[in-house]
DSSP file (Angstrom, degrees, kcal/mol; ACC not computed):
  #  RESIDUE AA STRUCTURE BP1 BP2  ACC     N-H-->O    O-->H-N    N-H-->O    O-->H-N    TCO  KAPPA ALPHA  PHI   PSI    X-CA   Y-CA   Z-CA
    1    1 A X              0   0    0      0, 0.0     2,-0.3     0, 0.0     3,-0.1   0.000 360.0 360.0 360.0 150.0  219.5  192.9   88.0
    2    2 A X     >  -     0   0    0      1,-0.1     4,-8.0    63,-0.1     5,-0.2  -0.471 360.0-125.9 -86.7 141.0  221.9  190.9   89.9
    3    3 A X  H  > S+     0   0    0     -2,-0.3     4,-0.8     2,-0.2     5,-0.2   0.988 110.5  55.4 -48.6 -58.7  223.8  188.2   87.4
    4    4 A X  H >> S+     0   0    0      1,-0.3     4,-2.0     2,-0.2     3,-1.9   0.901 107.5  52.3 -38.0 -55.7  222.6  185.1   90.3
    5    5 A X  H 3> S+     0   0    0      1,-0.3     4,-2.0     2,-0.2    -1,-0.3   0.920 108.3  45.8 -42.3 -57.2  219.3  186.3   89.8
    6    6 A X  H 3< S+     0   0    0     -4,-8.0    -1,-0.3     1,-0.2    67,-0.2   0.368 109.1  51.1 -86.8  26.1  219.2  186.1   86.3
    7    7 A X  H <X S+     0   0    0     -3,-1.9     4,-0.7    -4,-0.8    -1,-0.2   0.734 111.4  50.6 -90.0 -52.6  220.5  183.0   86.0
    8    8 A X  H >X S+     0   0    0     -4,-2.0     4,-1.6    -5,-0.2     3,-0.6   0.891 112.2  52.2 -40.3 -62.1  217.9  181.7   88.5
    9    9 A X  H 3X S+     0   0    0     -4,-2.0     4,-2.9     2,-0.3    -1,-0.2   0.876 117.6  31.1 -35.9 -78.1  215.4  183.4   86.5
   10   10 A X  H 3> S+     0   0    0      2,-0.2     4,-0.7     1,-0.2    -1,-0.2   0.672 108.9  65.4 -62.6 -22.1  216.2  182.0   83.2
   11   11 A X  H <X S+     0   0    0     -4,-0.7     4,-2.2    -3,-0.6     3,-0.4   0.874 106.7  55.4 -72.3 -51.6  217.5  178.5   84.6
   12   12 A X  H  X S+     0   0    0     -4,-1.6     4,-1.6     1,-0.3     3,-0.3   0.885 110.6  37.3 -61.8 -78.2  213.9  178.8   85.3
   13   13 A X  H  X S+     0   0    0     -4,-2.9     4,-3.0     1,-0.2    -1,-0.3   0.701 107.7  59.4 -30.9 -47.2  212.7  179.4   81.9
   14   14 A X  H  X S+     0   0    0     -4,-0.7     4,-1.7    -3,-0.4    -2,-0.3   0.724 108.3  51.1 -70.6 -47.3  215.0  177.3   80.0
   15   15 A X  H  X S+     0   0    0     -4,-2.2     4,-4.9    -3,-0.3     5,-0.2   0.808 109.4  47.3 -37.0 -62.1  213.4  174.5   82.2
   16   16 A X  H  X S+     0   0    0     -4,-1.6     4,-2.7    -5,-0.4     5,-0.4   0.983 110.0  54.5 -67.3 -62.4  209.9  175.4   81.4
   17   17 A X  H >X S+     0   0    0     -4,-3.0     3,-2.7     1,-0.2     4,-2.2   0.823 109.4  51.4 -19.0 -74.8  210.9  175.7   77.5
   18   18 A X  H 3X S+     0   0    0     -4,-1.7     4,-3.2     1,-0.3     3,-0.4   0.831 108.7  46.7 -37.0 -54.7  212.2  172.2   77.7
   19   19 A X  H 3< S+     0   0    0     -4,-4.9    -1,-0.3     1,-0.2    -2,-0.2   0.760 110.6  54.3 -84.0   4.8  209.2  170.7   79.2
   20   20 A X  H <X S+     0   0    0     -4,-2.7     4,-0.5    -3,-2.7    -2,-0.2   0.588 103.4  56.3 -84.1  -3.7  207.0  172.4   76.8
   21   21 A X  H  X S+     0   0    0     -4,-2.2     4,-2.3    -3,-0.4     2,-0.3   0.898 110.0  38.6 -69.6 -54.0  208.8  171.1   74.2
   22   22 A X  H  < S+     0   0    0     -4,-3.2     2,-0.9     1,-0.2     3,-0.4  -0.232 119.5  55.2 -80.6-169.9  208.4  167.0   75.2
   23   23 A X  H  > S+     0   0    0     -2,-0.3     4,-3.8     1,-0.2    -1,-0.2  -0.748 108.6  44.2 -86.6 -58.1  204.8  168.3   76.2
   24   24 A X  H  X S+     0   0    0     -2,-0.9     4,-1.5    -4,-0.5    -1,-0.2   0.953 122.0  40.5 -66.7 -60.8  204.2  169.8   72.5
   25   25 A X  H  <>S+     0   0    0     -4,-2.3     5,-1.6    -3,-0.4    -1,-0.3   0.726 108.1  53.3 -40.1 -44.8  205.7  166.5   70.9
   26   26 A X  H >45S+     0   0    0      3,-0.3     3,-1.5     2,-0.2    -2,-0.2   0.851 108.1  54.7-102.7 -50.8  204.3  164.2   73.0
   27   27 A X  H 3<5S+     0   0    0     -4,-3.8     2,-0.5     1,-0.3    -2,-0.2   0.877 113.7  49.9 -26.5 -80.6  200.3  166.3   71.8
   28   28 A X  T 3<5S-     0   0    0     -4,-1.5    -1,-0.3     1,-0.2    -2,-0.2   0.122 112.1-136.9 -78.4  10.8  201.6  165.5   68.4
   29   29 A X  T < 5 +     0   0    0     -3,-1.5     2,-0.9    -2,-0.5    -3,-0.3   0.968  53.5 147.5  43.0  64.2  202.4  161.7   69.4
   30   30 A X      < +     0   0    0     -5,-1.6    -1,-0.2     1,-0.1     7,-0.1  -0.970  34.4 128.2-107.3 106.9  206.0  162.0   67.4
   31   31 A X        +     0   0    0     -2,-0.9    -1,-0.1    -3,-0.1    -5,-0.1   0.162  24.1 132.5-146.3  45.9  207.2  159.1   70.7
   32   32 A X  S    S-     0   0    0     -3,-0.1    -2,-0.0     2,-0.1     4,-0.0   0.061  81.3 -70.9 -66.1-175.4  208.6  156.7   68.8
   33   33 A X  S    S+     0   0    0      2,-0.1     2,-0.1    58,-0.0    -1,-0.1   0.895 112.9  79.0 -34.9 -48.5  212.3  155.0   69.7
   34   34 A X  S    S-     0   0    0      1,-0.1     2,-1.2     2,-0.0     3,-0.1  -0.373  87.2-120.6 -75.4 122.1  214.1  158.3   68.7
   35   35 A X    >>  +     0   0    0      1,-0.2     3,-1.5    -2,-0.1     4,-0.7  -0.293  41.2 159.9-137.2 113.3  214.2  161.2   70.9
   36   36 A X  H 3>  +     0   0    0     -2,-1.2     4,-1.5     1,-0.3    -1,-0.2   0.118  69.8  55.3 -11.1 -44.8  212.7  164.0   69.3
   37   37 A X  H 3> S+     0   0    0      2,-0.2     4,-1.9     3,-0.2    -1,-0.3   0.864 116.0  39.2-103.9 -57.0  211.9  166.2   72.3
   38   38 A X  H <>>S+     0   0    0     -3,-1.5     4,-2.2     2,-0.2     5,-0.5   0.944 110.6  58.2 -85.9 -52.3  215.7  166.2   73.6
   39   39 A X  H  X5S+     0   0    0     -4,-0.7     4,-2.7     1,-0.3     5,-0.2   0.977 114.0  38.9 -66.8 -40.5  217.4  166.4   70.0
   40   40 A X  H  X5S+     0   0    0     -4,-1.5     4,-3.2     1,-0.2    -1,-0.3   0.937 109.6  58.0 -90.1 -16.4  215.4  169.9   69.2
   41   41 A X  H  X5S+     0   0    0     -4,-1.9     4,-1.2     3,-0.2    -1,-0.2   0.833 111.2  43.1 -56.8 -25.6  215.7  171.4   72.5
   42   42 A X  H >X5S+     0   0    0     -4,-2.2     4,-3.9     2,-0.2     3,-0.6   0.971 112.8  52.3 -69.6 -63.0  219.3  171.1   72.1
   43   43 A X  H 3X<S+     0   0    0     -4,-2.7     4,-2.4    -5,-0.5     5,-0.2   0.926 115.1  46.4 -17.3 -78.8  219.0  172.4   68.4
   44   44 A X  H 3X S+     0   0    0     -4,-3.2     4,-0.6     1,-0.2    -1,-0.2   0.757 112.6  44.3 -47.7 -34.9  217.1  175.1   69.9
   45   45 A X  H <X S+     0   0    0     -4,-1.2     4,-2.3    -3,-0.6     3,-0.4   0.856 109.8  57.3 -67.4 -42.0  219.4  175.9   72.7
   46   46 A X  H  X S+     0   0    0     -4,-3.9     4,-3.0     1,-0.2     5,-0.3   0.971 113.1  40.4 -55.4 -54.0  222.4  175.6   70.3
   47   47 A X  H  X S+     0   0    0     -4,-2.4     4,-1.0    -5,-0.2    -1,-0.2   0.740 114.3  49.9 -71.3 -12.9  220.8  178.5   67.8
   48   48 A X  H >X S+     0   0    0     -4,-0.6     4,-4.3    -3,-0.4     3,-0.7   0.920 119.4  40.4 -89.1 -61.6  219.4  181.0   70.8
   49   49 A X  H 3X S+     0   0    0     -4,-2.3     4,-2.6     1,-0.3    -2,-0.2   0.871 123.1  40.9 -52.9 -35.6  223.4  180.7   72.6
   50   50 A X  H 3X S+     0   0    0     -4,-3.0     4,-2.6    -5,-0.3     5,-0.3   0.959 119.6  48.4 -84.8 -31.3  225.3  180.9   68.7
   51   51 A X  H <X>S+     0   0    0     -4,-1.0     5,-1.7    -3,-0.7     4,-0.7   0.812 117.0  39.5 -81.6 -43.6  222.5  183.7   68.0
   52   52 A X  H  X5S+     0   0    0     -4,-4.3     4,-1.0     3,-0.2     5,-0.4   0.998 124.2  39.0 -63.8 -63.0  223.4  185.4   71.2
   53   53 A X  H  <5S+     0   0    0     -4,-2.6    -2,-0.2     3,-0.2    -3,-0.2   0.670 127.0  30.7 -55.5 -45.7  227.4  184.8   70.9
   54   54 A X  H  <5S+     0   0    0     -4,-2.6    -3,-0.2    -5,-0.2    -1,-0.2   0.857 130.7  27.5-114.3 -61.5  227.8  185.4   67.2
   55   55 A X  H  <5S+     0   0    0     -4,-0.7     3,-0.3    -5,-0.3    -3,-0.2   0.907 130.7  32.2-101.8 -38.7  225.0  188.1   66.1
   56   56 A X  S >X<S+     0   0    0     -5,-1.7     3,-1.9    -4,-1.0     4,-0.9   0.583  77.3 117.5 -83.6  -5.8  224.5  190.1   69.5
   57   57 A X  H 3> S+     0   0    0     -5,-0.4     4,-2.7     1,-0.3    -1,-0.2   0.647  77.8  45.7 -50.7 -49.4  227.8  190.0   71.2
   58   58 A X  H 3> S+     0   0    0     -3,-0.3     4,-1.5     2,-0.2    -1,-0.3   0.939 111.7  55.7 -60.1 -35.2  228.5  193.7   71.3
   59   59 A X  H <> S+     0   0    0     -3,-1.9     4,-0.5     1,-0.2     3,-0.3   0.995 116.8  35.0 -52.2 -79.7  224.8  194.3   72.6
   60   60 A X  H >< S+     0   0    0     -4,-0.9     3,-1.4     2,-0.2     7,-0.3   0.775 102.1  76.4 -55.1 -36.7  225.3  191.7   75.8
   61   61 A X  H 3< S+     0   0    0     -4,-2.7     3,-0.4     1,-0.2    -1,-0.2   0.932 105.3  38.1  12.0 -81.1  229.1  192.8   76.3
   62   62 A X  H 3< S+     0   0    0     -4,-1.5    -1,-0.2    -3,-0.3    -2,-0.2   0.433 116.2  53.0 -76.1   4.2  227.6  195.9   77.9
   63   63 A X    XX  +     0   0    0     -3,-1.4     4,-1.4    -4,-0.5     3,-0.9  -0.546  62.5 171.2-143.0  56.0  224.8  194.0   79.6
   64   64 A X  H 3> S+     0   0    0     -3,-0.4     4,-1.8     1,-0.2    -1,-0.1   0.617  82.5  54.3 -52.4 -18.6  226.6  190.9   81.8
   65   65 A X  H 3> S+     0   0    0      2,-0.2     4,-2.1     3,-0.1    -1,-0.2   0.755 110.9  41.3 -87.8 -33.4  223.3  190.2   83.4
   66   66 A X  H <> S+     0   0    0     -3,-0.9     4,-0.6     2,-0.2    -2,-0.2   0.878 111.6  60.6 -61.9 -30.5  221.4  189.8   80.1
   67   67 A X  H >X S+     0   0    0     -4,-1.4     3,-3.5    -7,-0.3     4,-1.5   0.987 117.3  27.7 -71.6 -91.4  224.5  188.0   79.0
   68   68 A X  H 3X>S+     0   0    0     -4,-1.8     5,-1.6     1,-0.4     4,-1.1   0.485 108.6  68.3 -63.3 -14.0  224.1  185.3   81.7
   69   69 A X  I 3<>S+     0   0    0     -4,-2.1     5,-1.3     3,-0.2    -1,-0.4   0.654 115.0  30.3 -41.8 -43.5  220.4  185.6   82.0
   70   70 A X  I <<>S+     0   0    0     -3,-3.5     5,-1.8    -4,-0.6    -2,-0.2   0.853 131.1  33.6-122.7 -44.4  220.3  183.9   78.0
   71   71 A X  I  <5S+     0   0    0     -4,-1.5     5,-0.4     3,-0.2    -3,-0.2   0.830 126.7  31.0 -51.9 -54.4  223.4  181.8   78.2
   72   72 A X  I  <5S+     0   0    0     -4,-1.1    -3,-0.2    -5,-0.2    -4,-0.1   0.964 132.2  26.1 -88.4 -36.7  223.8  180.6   81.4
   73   73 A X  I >><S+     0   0    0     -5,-1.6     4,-2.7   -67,-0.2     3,-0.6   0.898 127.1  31.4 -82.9-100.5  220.1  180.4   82.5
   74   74 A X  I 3><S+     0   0    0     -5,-1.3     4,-0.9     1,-0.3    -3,-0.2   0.732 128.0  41.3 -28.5 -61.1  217.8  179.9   79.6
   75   75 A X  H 3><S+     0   0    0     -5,-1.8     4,-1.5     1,-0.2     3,-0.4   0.947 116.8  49.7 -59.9 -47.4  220.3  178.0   77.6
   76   76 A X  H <4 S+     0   0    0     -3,-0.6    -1,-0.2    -5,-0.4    -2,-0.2   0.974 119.0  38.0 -42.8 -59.4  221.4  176.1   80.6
   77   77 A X  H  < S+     0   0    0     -4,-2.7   -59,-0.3     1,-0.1    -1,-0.2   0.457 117.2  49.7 -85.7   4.7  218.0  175.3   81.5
   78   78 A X  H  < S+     0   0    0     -4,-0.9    -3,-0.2    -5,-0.4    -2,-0.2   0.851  96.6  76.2-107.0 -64.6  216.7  174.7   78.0
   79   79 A X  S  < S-     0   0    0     -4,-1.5     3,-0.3    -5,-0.2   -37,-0.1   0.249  70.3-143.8 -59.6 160.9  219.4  172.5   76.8
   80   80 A X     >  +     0   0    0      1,-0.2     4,-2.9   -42,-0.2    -1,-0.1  -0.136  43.0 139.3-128.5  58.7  219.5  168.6   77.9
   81   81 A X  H  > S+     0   0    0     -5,-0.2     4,-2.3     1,-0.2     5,-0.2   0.956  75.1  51.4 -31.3 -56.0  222.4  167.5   78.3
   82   82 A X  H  4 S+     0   0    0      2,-0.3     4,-0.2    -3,-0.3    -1,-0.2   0.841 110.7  49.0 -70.3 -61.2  221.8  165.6   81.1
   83   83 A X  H  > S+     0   0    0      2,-0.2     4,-2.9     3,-0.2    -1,-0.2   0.741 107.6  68.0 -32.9 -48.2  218.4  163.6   79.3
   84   84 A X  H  X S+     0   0    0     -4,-2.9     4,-1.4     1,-0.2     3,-0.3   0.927 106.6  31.7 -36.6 -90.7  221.1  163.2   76.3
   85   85 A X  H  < S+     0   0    0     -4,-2.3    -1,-0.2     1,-0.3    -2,-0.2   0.286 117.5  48.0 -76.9  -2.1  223.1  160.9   78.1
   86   86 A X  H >> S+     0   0    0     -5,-0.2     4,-2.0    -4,-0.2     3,-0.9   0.785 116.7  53.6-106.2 -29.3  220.9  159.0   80.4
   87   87 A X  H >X S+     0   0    0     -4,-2.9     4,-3.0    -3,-0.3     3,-0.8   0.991 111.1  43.6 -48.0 -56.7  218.6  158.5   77.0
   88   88 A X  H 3X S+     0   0    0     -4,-1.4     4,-0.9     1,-0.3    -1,-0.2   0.645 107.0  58.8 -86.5  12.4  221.2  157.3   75.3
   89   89 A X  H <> S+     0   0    0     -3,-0.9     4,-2.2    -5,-0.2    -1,-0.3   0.809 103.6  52.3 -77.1 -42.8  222.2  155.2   78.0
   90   90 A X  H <X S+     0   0    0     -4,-2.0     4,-3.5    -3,-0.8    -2,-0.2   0.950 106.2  61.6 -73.8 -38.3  218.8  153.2   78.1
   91   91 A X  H  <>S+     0   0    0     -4,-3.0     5,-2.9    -5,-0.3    -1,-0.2   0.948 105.4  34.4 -48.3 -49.2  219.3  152.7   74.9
   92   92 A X  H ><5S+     0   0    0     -4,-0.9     3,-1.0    -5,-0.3     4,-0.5   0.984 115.6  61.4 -53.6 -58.9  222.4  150.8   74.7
   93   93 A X  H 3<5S+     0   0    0     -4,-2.2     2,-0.3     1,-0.3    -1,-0.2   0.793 104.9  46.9 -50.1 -45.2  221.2  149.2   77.9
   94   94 A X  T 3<5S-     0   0    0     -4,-3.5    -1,-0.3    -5,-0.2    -2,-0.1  -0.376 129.4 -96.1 -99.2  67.0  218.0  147.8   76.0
   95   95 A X  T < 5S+     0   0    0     -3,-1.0    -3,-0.2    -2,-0.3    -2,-0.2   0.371  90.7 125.6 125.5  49.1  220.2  146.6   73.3
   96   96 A X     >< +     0   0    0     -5,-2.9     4,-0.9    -4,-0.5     5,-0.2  -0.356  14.3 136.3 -90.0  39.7  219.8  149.7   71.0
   97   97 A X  H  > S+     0   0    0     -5,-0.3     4,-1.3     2,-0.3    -5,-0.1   0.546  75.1  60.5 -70.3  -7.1  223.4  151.0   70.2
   98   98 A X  H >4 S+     0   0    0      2,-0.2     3,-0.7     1,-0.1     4,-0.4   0.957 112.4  38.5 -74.3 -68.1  222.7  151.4   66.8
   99   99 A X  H 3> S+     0   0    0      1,-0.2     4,-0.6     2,-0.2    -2,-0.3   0.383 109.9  61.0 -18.1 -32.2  219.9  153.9   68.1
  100  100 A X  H 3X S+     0   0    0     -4,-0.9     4,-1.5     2,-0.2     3,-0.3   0.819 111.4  38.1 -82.7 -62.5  222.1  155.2   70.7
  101  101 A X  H <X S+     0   0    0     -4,-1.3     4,-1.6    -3,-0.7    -2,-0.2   0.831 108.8  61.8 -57.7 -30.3  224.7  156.4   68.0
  102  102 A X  H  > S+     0   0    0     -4,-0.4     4,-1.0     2,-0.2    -1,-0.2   0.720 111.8  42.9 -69.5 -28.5  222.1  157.5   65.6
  103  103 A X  H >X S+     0   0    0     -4,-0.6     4,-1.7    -3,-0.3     3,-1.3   0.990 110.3  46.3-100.5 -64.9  221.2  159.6   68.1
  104  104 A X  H 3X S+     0   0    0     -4,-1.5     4,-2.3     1,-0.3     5,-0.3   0.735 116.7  54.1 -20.4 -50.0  224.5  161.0   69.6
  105  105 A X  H 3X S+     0   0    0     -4,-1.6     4,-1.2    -5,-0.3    -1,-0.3   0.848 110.8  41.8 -53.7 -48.7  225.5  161.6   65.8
  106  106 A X  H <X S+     0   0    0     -3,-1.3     4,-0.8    -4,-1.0    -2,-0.2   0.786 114.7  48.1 -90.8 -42.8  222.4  163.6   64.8
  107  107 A X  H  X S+     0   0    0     -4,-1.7     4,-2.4     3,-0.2     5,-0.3   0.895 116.0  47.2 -80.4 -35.4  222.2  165.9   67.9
  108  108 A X  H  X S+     0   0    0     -4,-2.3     4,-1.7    -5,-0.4     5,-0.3   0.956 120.8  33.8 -53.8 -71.4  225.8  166.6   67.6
  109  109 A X  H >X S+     0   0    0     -4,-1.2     3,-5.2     2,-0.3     4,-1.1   0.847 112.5  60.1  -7.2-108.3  225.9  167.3   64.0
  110  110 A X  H >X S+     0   0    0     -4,-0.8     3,-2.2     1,-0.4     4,-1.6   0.567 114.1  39.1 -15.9 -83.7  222.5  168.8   64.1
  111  111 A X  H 3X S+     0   0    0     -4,-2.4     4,-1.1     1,-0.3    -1,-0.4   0.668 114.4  46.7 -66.6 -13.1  224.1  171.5   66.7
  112  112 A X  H <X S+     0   0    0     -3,-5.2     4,-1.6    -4,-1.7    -1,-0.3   0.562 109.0  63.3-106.4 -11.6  227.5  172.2   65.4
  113  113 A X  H <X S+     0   0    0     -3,-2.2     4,-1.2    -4,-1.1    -2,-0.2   0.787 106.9  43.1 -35.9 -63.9  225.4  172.6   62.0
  114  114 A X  H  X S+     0   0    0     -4,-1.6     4,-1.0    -5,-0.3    -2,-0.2   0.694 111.9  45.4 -85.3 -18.7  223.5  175.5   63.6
  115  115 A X  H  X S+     0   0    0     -4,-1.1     4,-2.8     2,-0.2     5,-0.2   0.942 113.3  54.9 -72.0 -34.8  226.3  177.6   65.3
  116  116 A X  H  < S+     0   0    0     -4,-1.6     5,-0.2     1,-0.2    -2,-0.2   0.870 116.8  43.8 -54.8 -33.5  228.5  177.0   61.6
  117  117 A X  H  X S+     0   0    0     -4,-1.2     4,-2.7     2,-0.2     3,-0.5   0.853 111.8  48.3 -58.1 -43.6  225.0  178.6   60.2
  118  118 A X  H  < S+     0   0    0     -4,-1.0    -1,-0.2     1,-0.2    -2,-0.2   0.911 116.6  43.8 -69.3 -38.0  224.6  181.4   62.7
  119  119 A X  T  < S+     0   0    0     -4,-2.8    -1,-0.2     2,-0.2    -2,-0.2   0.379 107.9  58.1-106.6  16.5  228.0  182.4   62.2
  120  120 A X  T  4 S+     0   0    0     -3,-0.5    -2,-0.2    -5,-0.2    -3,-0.2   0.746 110.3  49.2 -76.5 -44.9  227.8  182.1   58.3
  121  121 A X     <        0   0    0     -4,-2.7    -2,-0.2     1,-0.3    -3,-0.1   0.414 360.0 360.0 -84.3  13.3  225.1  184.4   58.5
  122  122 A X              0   0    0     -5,-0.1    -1,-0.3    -4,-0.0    -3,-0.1   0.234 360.0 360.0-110.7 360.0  226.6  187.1   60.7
């Protein structure tokens, strides 16, 4: 498969993950101030890419379309950056900064948490 494609392809996926995540959350009413939906998709994105990087690496080496297909697309389209920072932007803006840090603190952590794990355990 051509690498664009499967970038397209996964971006595609990664996308859908995300909003089935805030979908799934949202069933389970967790929508309080804190948000939930963006801190584990990242989590999750963080473990699929360390999981990919760390435990498969020779396997995807030989397979550059798979490679980018789960990195650049899924993970790309799964993670939320992009949600991160305009969430924690409304926060400060409605005069949460405490909230706004707790959360910058806790998804950072929280992912550099899981790649030191992934690559304890490999």
């Amino acid at each position: 498969m051509n690498i664009w494609a499967a970038i397209f392809i996964g971006g595609g996926i990664g996308s859908l993950m995300r909003y089935g995540i805030t979908r799934l959350l949202l069933a389970m009413d967790l929508r309080g101030a804190f948000p939930y939906a963006t801190l584990l998709a990242n989590v999750l994105s963080v473990f699929i890419l360390a999981w990919m990087v760390l435990r498969m690496q020779a396997h995807f080496q030989q397979r550059p379309a798979l490679a980018a297909f789960v990195a650049v697309g899924i993970c790309g389209g799964f993670s939320t950056f992009s949600t991160f920072s305009y969430e924690n932007f409304l926060l400060i803006r409605e005069g949460a900064p405490g909230m706004a840090l707790a959360n910058i603190l806790v998804n950072v952590l929280a992912c550099l948490a899981v790649f030191w794990l992934v690559a304890r355990s490999s």
